[in-house]
C-alpha positions as CSV (number, residue, x, y, z in Angstrom):
1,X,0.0,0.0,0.0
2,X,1.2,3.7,-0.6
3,X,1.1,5.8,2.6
4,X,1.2,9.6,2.5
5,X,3.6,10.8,5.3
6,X,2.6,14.3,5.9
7,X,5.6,16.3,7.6
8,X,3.8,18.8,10.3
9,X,4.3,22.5,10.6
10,X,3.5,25.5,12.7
11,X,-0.4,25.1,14.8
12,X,-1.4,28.6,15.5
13,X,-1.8,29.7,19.4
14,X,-5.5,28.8,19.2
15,X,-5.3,25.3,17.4
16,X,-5.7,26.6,13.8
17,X,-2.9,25.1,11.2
18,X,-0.6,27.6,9.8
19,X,-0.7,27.9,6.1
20,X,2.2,25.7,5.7
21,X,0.3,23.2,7.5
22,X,-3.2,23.4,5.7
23,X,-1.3,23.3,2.5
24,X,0.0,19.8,3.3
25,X,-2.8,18.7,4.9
26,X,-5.0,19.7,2.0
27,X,-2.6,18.2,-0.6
28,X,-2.3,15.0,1.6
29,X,-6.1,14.4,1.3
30,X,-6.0,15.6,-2.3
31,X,-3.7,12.6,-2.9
32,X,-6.2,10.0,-0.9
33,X,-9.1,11.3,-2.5
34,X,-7.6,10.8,-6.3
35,X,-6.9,7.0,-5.2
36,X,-2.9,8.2,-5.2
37,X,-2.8,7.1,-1.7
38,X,-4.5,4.4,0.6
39,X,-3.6,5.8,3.8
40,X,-2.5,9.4,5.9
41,X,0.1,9.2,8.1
42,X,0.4,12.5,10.3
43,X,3.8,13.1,11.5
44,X,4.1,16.0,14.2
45,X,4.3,17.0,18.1
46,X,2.6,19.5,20.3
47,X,5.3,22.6,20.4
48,X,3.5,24.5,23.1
49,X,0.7,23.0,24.9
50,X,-2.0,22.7,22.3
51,X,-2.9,20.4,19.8
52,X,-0.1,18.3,18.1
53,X,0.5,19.0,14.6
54,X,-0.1,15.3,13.6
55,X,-3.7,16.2,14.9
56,X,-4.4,19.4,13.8
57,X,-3.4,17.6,9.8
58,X,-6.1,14.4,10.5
59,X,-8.5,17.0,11.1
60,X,-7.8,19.5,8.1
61,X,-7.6,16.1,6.3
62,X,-11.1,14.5,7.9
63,X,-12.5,18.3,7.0
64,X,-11.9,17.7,3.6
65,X,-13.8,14.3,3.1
66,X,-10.6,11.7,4.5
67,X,-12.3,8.6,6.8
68,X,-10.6,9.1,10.1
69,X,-10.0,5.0,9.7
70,X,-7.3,5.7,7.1
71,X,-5.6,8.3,9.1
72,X,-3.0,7.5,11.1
73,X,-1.1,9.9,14.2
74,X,2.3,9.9,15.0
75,X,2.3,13.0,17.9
76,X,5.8,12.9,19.5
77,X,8.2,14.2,16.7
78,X,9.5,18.0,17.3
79,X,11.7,18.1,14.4
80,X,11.9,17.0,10.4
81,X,14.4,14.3,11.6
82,X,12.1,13.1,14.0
83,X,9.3,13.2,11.8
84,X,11.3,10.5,10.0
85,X,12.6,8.7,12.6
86,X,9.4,8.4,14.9
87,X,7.1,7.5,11.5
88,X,9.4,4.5,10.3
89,X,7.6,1.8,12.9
90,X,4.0,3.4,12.2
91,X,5.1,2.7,8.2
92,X,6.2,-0.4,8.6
93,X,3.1,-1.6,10.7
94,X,0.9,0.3,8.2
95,X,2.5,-2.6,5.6
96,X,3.7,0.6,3.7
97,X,5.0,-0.3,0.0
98,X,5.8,2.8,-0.8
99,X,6.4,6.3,1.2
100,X,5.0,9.3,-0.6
101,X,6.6,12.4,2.0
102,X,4.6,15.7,1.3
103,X,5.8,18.7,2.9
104,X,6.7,22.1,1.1
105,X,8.9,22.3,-1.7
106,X,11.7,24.0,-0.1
107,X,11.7,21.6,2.7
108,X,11.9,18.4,0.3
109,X,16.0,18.4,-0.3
110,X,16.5,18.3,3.4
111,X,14.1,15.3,4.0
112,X,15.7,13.8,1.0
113,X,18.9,13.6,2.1
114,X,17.5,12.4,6.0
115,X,15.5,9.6,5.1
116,X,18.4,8.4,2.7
117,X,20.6,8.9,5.7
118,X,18.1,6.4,7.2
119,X,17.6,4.1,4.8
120,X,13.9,5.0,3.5
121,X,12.9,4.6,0.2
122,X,10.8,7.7,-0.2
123,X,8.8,9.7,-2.7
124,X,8.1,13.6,-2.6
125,X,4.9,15.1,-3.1
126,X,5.1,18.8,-2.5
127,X,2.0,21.3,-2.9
128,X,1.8,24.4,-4.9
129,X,2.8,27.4,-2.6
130,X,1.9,30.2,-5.0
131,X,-0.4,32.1,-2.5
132,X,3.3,32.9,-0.7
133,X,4.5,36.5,-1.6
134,X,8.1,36.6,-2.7
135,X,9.7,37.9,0.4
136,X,8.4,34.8,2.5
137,X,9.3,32.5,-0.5
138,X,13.3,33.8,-0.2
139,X,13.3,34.1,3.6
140,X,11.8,30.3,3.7
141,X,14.6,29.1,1.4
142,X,17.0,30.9,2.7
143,X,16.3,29.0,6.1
144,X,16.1,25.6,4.4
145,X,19.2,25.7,3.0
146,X,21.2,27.1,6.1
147,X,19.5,24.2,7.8
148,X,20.6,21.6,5.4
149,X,24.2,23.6,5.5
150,X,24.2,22.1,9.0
151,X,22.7,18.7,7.9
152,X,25.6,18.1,6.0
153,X,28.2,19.4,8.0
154,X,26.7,17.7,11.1
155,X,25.4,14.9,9.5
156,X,22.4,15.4,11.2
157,X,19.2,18.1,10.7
158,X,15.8,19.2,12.1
């Protein structure tokens, strides 16, 4: 079976998912909906006290017409290497054939290179961002790749 691994993001102060979030979310269930996927797995901890990422995505997922018996939580990870990490055992119970990651664009080289790293076969499935003015484009780059400067120097990454 193909499983969708969707990478969380930022949950707003009162539960709402940040853009980056609904756009996965929303692309995640996009995929189950078109028959690309059989199953959702949420990947994504509670930062400060409210609802877990992993949650808030099954309910922006169930909101847009996903069965809650496909979706599947993984609530503990805090970073993208964790994400990873703490999804491999809910994958390989989930009898996953294939791993289709979906996260941003400018995220996807850094999980690349993790889940390589840690031996996962993966796909990337990355949603359209083109709501996002320019400035926010560069600045999110610009992040992304000084984090996956440190990846590869450390070997390591969040």
């Amino acid at each position: 079976m193909r499983v969708a691994l969707v990478l969380g993001a930022k949950v707003q102060e009162d539960g709402a998912p940040s853009p980056a979030l609904r756009r996965r979310a929303e692309h995640a269930a996009g995929l189950y909906l078109q028959g690309e996927v059989g199953r959702i797995l949420a990947s994504g901890g509670a930062l400060w006290g409210g609802p877990s990422e992993a949650a808030v995505i099954a309910r922006v997922c169930a909101e847009a017409g996903v069965p809650e018996a496909v979706l599947t939580l993984e609530q503990a990870a805090r970073s993208t290497a964790e994400n990873l990490m703490l999804s491999r055992p809910l994958l390989e119970a989930l009898d996953a054939a294939e791993v289709v990651v979906v996260t941003d664009g400018f995220h996807a080289p850094r999980v690349r290179l993790l889940a390589r790293r840690m031996g996962m076969a993966v796909r990337l499935s990355c949603p359209e961002a083109p709501q996002l003015p320019l400035r926010r484009r560069l600045l999110l780059r610009a992040r992304e790749g000084a984090a996956l400067a440190l990846c590869l120097l450390r070997g390591t990454g969040r």
